[in-house]
KOLTORLUM-602261 format. One record per residue (C-alpha): y, z, x; residue in one letter. Coordinates in Angstrom, 3 decimals, m for minus. Layout:
% KOLTORLUM-602261
R     north        up      east  rest
R         Y         Z         X     A
...
% end
This chain:
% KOLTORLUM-602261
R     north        up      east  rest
R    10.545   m21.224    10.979     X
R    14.044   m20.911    10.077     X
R    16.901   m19.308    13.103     X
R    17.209   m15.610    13.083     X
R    20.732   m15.468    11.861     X
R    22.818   m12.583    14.025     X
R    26.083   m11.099    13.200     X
R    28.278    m9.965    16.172     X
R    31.351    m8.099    15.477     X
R    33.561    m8.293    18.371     X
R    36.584    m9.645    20.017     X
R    34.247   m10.835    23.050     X
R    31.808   m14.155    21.762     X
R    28.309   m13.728    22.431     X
R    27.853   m17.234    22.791     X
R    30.097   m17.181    26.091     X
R    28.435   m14.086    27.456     X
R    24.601   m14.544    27.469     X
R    21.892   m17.280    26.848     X
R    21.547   m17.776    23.077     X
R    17.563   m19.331    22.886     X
R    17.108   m22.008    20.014     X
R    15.706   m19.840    17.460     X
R    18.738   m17.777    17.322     X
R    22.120   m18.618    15.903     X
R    24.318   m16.072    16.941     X
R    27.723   m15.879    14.539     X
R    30.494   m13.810    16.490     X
R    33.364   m12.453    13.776     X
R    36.185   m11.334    15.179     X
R    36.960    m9.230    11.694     X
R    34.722    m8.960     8.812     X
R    36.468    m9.064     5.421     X
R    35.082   m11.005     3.003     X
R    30.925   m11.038     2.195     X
R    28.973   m14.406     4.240     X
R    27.980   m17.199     2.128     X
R    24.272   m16.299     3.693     X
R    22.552   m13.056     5.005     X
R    22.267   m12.066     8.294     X
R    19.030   m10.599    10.086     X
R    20.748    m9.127    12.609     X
R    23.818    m7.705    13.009     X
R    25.660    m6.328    16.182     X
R    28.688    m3.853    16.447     X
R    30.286    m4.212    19.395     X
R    33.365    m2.559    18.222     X
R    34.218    m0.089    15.723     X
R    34.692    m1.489    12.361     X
R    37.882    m1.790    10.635     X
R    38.427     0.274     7.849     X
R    38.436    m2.517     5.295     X
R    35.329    m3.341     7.175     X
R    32.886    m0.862     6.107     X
R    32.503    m2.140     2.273     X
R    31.084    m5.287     3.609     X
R    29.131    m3.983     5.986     X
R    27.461    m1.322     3.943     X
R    26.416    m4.111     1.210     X
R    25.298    m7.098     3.766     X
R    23.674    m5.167     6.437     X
R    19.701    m4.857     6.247     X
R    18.216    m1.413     6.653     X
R    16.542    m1.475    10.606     X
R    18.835    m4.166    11.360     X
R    21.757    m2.581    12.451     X
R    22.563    m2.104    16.376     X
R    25.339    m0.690    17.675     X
R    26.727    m0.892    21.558     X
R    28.720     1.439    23.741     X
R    32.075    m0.008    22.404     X
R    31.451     1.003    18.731     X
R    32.602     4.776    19.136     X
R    30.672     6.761    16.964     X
R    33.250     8.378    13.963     X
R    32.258    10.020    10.088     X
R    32.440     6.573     8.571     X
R    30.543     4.496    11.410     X
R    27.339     7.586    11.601     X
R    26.917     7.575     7.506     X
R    26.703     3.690     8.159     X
R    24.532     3.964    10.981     X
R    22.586     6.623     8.820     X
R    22.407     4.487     5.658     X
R    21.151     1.220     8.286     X
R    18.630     3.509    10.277     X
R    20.795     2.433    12.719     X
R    19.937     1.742    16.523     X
R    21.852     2.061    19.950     X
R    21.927    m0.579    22.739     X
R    22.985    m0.858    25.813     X
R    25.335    m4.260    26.670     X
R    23.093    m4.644    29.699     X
R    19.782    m4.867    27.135     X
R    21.398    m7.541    25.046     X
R    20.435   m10.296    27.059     X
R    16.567    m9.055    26.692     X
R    16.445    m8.629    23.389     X
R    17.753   m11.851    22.675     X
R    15.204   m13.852    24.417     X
R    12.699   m11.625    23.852     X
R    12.788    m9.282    20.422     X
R    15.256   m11.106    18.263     X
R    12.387   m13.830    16.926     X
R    10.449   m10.913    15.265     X
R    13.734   m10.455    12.783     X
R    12.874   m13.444    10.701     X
R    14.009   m13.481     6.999     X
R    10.380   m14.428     5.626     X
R     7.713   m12.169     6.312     X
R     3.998   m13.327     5.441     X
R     0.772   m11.634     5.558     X
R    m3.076   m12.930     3.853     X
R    m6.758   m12.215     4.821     X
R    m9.027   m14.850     5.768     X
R   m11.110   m15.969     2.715     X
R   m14.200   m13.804     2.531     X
R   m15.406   m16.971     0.527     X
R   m15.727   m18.991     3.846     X
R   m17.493   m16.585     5.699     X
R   m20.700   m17.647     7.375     X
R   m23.688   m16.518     8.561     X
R   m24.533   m17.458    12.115     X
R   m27.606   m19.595    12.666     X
R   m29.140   m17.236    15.149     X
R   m29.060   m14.264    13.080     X
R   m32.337   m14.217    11.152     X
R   m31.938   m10.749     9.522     X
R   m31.110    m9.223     5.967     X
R   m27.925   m10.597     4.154     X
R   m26.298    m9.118     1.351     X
R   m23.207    m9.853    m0.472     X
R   m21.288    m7.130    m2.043     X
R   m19.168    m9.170    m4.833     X
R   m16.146   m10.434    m3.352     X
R   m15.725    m7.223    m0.901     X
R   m17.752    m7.528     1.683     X
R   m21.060    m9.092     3.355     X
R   m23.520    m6.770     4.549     X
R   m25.568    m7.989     7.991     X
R   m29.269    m6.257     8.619     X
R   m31.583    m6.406    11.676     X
R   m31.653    m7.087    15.501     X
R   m28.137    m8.724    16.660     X
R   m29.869    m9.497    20.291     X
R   m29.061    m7.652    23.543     X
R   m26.336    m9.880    24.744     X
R   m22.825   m10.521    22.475     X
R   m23.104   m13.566    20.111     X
R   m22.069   m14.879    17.221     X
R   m22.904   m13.066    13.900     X
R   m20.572   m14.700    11.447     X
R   m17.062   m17.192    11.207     X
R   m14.650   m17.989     9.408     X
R   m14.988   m21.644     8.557     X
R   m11.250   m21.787     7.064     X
R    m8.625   m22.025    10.296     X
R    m5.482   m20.451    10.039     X
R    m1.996   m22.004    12.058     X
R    m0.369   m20.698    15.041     X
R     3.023   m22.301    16.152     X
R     4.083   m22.585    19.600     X
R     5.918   m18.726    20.220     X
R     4.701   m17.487    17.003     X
R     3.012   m13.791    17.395     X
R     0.503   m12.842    14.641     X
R    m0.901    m9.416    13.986     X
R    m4.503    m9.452    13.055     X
R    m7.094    m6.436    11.731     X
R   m10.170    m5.942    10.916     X
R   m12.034    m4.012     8.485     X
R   m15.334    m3.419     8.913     X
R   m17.918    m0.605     9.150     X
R   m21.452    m0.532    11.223     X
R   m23.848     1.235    12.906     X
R   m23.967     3.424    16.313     X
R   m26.440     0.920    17.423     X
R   m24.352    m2.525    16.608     X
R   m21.445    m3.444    19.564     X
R   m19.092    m6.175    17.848     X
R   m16.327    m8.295    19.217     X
R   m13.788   m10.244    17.926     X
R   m13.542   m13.960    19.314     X
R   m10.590   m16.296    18.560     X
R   m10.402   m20.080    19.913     X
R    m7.057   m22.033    19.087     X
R    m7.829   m26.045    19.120     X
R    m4.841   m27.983    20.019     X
R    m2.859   m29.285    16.813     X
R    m4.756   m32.453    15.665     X
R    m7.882   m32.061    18.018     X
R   m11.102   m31.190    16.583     X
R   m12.572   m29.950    20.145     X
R    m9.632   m29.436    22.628     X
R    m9.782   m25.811    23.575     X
R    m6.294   m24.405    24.546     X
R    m6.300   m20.659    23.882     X
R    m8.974   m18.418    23.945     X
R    m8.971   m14.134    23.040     X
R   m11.647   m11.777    22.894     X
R   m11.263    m8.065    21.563     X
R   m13.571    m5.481    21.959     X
R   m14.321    m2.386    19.763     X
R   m11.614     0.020    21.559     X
R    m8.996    m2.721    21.066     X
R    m9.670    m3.271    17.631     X
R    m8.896     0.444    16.866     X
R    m5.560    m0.968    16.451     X
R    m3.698    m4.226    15.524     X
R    m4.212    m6.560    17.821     X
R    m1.809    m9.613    18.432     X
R    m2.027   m13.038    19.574     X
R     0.742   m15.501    20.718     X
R     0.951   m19.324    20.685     X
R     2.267   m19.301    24.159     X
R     0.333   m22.729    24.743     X
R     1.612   m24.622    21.595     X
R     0.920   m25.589    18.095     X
R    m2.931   m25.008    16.867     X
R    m5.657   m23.751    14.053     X
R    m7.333   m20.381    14.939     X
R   m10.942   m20.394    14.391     X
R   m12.264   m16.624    14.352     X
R   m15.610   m15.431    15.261     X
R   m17.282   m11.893    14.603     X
R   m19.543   m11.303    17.746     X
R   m22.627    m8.490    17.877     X
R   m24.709    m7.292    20.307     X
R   m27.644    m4.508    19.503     X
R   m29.387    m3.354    15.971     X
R   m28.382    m2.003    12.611     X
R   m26.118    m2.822    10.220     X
R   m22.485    m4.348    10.440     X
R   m20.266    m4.274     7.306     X
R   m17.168    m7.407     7.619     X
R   m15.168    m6.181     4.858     X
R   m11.583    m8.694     5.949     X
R   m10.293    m9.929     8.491     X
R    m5.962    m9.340     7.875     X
R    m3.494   m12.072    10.046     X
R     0.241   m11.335     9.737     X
R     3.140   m13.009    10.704     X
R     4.200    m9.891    13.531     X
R     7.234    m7.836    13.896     X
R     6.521    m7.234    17.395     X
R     6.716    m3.590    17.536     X
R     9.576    m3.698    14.943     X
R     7.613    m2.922    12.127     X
R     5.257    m4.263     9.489     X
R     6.157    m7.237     7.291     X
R     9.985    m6.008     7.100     X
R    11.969    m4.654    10.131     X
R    11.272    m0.521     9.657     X
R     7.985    m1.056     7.710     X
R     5.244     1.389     8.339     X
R     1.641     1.339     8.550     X
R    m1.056     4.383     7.845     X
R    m4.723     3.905     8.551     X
R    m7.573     5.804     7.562     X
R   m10.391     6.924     8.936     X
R   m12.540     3.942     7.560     X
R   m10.046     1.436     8.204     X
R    m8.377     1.220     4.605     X
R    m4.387     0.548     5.330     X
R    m0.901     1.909     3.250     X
R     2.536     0.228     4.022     X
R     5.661     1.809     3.298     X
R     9.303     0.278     3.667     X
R    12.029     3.250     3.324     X
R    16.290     1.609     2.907     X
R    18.184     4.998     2.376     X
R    20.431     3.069     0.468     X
R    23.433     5.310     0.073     X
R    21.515     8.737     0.416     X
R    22.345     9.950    m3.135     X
R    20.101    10.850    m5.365     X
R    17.375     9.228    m6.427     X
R    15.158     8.050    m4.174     X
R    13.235     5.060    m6.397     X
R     9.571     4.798    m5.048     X
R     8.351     1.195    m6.279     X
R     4.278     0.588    m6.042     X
R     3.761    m3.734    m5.301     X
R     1.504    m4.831    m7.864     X
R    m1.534    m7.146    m7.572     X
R    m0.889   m10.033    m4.931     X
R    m3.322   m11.790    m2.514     X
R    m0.738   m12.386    m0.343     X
R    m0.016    m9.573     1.754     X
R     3.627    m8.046     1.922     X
R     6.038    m5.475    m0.120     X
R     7.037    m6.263    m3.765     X
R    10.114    m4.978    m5.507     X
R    12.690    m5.496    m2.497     X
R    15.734    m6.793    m4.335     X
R    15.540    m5.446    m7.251     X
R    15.521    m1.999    m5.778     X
R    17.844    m3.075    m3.332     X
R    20.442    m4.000    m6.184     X
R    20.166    m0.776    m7.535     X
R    22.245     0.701    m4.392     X
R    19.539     3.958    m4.064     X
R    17.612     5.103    m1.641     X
R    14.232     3.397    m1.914     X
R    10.647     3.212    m0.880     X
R     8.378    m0.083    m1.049     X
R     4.727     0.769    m1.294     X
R     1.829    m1.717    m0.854     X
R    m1.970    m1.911     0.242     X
R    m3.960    m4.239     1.056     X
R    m7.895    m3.539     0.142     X
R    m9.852    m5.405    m1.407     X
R    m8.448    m9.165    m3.338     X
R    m4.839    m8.049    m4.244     X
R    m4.985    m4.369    m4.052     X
R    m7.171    m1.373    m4.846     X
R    m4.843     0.265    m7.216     X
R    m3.688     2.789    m5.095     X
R    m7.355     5.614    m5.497     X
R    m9.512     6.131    m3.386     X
R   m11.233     8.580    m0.986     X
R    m9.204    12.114    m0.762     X
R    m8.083    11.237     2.866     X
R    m6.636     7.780     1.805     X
R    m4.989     9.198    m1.230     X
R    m3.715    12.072     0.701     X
R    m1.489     9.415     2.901     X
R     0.519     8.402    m0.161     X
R     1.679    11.325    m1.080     X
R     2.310    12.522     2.224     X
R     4.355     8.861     2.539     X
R     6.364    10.174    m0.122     X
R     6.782    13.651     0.553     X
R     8.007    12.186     4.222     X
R    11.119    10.131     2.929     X
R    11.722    13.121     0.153     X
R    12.194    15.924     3.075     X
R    14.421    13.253     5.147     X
R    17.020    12.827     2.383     X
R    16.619    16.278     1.495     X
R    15.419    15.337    m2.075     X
R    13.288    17.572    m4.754     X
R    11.229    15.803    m7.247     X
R    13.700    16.164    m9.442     X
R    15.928    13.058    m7.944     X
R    12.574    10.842    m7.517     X
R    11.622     7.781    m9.909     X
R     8.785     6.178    m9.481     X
R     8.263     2.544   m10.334     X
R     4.814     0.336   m10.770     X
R     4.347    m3.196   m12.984     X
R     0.681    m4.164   m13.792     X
R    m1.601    m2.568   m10.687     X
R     1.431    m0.444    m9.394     X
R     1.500     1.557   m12.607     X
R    m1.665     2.998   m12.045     X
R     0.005     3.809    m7.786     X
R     2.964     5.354    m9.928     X
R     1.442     7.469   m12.739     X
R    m1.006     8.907   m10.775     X
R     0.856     9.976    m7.585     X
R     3.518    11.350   m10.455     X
R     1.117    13.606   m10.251     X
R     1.937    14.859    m7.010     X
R     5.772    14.902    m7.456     X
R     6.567    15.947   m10.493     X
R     9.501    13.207   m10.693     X
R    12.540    12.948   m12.861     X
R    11.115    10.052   m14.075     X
R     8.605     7.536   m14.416     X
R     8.391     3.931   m15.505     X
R     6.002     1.682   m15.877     X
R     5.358    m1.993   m16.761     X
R     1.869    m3.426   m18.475     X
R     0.421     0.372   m17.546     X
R    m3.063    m0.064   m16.238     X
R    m4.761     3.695   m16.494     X
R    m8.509     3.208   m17.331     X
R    m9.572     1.234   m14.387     X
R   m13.321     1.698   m15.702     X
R   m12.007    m0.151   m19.049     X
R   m10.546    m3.009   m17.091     X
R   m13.914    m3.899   m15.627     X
R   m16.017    m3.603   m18.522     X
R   m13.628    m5.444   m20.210     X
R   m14.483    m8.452   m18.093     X
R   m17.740    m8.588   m19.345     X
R   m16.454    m9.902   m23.080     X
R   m12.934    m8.974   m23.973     X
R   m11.468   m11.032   m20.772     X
R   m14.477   m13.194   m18.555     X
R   m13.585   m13.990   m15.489     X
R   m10.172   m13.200   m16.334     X
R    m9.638   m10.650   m13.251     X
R   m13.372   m10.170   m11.354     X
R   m11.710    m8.086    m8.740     X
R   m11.846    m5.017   m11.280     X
R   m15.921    m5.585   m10.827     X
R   m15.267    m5.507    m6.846     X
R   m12.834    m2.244    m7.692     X
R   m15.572    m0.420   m10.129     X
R   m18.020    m1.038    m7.414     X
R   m15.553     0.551    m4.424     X
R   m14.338     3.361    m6.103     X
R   m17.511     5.094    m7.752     X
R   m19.885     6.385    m6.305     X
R   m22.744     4.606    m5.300     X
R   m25.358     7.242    m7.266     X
R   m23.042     7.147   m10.303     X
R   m24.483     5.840   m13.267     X
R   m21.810     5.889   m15.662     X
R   m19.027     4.444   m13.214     X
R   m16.926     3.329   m15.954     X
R   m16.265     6.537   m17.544     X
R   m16.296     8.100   m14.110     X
R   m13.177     5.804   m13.086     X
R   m11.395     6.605   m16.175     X
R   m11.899    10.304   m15.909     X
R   m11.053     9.903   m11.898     X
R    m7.710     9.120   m13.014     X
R    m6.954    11.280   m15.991     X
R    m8.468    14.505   m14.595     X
R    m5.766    14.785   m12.567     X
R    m3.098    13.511   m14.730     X
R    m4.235    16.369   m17.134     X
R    m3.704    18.690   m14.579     X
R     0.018    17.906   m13.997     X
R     3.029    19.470   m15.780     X
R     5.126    16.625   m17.349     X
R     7.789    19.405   m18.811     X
R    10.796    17.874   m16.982     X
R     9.798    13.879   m16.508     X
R    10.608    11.021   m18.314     X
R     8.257     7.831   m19.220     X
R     9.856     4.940   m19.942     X
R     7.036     2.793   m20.511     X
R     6.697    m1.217   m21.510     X
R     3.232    m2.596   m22.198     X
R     1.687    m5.212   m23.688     X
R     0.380    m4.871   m27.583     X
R    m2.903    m6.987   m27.139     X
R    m3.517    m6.080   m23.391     X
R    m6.668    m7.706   m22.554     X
R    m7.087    m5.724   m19.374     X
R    m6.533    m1.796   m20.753     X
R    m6.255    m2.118   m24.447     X
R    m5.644     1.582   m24.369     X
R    m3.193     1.965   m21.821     X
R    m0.178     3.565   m23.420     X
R    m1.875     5.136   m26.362     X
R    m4.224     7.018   m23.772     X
R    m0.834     7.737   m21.908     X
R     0.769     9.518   m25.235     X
R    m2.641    11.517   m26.052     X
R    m2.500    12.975   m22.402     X
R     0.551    13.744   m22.471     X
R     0.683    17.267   m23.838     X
R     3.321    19.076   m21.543     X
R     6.262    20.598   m23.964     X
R     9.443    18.872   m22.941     X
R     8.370    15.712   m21.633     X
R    10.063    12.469   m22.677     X
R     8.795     9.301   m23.719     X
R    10.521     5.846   m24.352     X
R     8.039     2.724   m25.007     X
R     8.352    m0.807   m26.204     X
R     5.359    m2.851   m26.910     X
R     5.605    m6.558   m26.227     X
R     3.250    m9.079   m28.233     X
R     0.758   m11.232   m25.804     X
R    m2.125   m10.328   m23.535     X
R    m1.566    m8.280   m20.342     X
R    m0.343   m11.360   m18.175     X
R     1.857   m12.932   m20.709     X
R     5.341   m12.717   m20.563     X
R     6.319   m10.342   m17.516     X
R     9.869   m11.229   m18.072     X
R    10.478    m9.353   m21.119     X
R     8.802    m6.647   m19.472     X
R    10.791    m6.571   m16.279     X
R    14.127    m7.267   m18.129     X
R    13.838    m4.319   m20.353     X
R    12.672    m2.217   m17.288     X
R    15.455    m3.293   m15.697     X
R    18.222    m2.489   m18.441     X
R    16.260     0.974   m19.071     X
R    16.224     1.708   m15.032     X
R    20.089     0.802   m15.273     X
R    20.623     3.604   m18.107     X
R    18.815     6.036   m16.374     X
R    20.544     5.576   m13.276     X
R    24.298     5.703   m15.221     X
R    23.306     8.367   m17.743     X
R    21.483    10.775   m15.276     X
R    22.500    10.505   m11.930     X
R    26.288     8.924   m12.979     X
R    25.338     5.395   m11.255     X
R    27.091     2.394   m12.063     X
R    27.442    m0.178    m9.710     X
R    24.381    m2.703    m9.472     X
R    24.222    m5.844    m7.705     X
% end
C-alpha cells in the first residue's frame, strides 16, 4: 500500500521529534503558501496558520483529517476551518501514539467487496435441504449436529498483508435453534497448508464488525461458516473491508447504520463551506463496495453527503423494509439539522441505481432540487424486462424483484412499481426542480422519464430533460457532462455559486 502522506505545519520538524514508522512520510512545512503537487491524508497544525495560509488549507485539507495541537490557538478563522474539516484536537504527548499506531488507517485508497456467493459450498457433512435463492442467498435445512462444524466455505481466498486490518460482516438470518460461528484460517503466502493465523467469532461478536490483523505476515484468508443445533440458517454475504480502525468506514468520518436484519447504509458528510446547499449524492450500482461521487461533489465547494449500500450484487436501490428506509432519511435529516439547512437548500443527486435512492427519498425532503441521470423508477419493469427486452443484461433486478416483494405477492412487478410511485404521488413537488438526463432507448426502464412527467402533477414544479440516443448503459459521459454543466447553473443561478474546481 502506498505511505500515508502527513502534513505538519510547524516551525518544530516532526521527523526530529518522534519515530516516523515506514508507512508514514511525514512532510513538515514551515509556511504553507502555495497548493502541494500531491494530497495529503493527514495534516497537523501545530501552529496557527498564517493568514495567507487559510486559502490553501481550506482547499487541500480532507474533511476528518484535520488535527490540531495545543500550539494552534483557537481564533474565528482557525474554528470555521476546524468546523469546515470536522476538525480534531490532540495532545503533543498523543502524537507519538497515533503515529505508530492510528495513522495507517488514513490511507488514500479505500476498498471494500463481498466474498463471491458463487463459490460458496456446501459442507460434506451436512446432509440436509439446500436451496438457492438466485444470486442472494443459500438457504441450509435440517440437523447441523450438537457440536460446532463446518456448514459451508468460501472456496475463493481473499489477501491479508502483513499489518493490514480488515473489517469483515456478515449477513445472515437463522433459527433460535441453529448456533453459528465464523472461522477464519490465514495460510502463509505461497503455502497451500501452513497454518499461521487462526480467528473464531461467535454469534455475540458478530453483532458487530469484526476485524482481523495480519500481525503474522502476508497470507490468503480462507473463511468458514460453522453451526451447531437444528433449523434453518440463511448466508446471505459475507462483507471484508480494507478498515479504518475506528476512524470510520471506507473514508475517514464515514458512517455506518444497521438494521435490525442486518441490511447496512453508509454515509460520508464534508461540510464543505457550510453554505447552502447541502448536495446529497446516492452511489450507483457497483460490486465493489465504497462511496461514489467524491470529487465531483467535492469540486463543487458545498456541503455534501455520499450515500451507498451494500445489499445484494451492487446495491438494492435504496427500498426496502420501513425500518431500513426510515435510516436514510433520518441520515439526511441528521446532516440537514447540523448545518441548520431546510429542504429548501438540499439537492439531491443519483446516476443509474442512485436515481431511484434520490427521487424517492425527495420524497421525504421536499428539496430545491433534484437531478437525475439514466432515472431508474419502475424497478418491477427492469426485471421483467430481463426476460426479453434485455437477457441477462442485469439478473440482479431478478435477485431485487425477489427481495423487495413480498413473498405472497403475485403480481410483484406491478407491486414494485406502485411501491415506488405511491409515495412519489403523495409528495408535493410545488417548489423542486428536476433536471433530468436519460437515455431514449433505455433497455432497463423504457418508461423512466415519461412515467416521471405523468406523476408529476404538483402546480409549480420545474422540469428540465435531455434525452440521449443509446440503451441505458451507453454513453454515461454525455450524461454526466450535461449533469455536470446543469448542476453548475443551478449552483450560480440559485444559490450565487461560482467557483468549481
Amino acid at each position: 500500500m502506498d505511505k500515508i502522506r502527513v502534513l505538519q505545519l510547524g516551525a518544530e520538524d516532526w521527523n526530529k521529534v518522534y519515530t516516523v514508522p515506514n508507512h508514514v512520510e511525514l512532510i513538515n512545512v514551515p509556511v504553507f503558501h502555495q497548493p502541494p503537487k500531491e494530497t495529503f491524508d493527514i495534516v497537523f497544525l501545530d501552529r496557527q496558520p498564517l493568514e495567507e495560509e487559510y486559502e490553501v488549507l481550506h482547499k487541500e485539507t480532507k474533511a476528518h483529517t484535520l488535527f490540531l495541537t495545543e500550539n494552534a490557538v483557537m481564533n474565528q478563522q482557525l474554528q470555521y476551518l476546524y468546523d469546515c474539516k470536522c476538525g480534531k484536537k490532540m495532545n503533543r504527548g498523543q502524537v507519538q501514539e497515533f503515529l505508530l499506531k492510528e495513522a495507517r488507517f488514513y490511507f488514500s485508497k479505500p476498498y471494500g467487496e463481498k466474498y463471491s456467493l458463487n463459490n460458496l459450498c456446501v459442507a460434506e457433512n451436512f446432509h440436509g435441504e439446500i436451496t438457492w435463492n438466485g444470486n442472494r442467498e443459500m438457504v441450509l435445512r435440517g440437523s447441523f449436529g450438537k457440536q460446532m462444524k463446518q456448514a459451508a466455505y468460501w472456496k475463493n481466498n481473499i489477501p491479508l498483508f502483513r499489518n493490514q486490518v480488515i473489517d469483515l460482516w456478515l449477513e445472515y438470518q437463522k433459527d433460535p435453534g441453529v448456533r453459528i460461528e465464523l472461522q477464519l484460517v490465514q495460510f502463509a503466502s505461497g503455502s497451500l497448508s501452513t497454518v499461521i493465523n487462526r480467528w473464531r467469532f461467535d454469534e455475540t461478536q458478530l453483532e458487530n464488525v469484526v476485524q482481523i490483523e495480519g500481525n503474522k505476515g502476508d497470507g490468503p484468508i480462507f473463511a468458514s461458516i460453522c453451526a451447531s443445533g437444528e433449523g434453518q440458517l440463511r448466508i446471505i454475504a459475507l462483507h471484508d473491508r480494507y478498515s479504518r480502525g475506528k476512524h470510520g468506514y471506507f473514508l475517514p468520518g464515514g458512517i455506518r447504520m444497521v438494521s435490525s436484519q442486518r441490511e447496512e447504509l453508509f454515509a460520508y458528510f464534508d461540510p464543505g463551506d457550510r453554505k447552502p446547499p447541502l448536495n446529497v449524492y446516492f452511489s450507483g450500482y457497483k460490486t465493489r463496495e465504497g462511496f461514489e461521487g467524491y470529487y465531483m461533489m467535492k469540486n463543487m465547494g458545498c456541503p455534501f453527503l455520499l450515500i451507498a449500500e451494500t445489499r445484494l450484487e451492487g446495491g438494492c436501490f435504496y427500498m426496502g423494509s420501513e425500518e431500513y428506509e426510515a435510516m436514510y432519511a433520518q441520515v439526511i435529516r441528521k446532516y440537514m439539522e447540523e448545518l441548520g439547512f431546510t429542504g429548501d437548500q438540499v439537492i439531491l443527486f443519483g446516476l443509474s441505481m442512485g436515481t431511484t435512492g434520490a427521487a424517492y427519498y425527495s420524497c421525504n425532503i421536499h428539496p430545491h432540487a433534484v437531478m437525475l441521470g439514466k432515472p431508474l423508477m419502475n424497478l418491477g419493469d427492469i426485471a421483467a424486462n430481463e426476460k426479453l427486452l434485455r437477457p441477462g443484461g442485469f439478473s440482479t433486478s431478478l435477485d431485487v424483484l425477489e427481495y423487495l416483494a413480498p413473498p405472497e405477492e403475485k403480481a410483484k412487478v406491478q407491486y414494485l412499481n406502485q411501491k415506488f410511485w405511491k409515495k412519489f404521488d403523495a409528495a408535493d413537488w410545488s417548489r423542486t426542480k428536476f433536471i433530468v438526463s436519460y437515455m431514449i432507448e433505455d433497455d432497463y426502464d423504457s418508461n423512466g422519464y415519461r412515467d416521471l412527467l405523468d406523476h408529476l402533477q404538483s402546480e409549480g414544479v420545474q422540469v428540465y430533460g435531455k434525452g440521449i440516443h443509446g440503451r441505458h448503459s451507453d454513453n454515461s459521459g454525455a450524461i454526466v457532462q450535461w449533469l455536470t454543466r446543469q448542476f453548475q447553473r443551478l449552483l450560480e443561478e440559485d444559490f450565487g455559486r461560482r467557483d468549481f474546481g
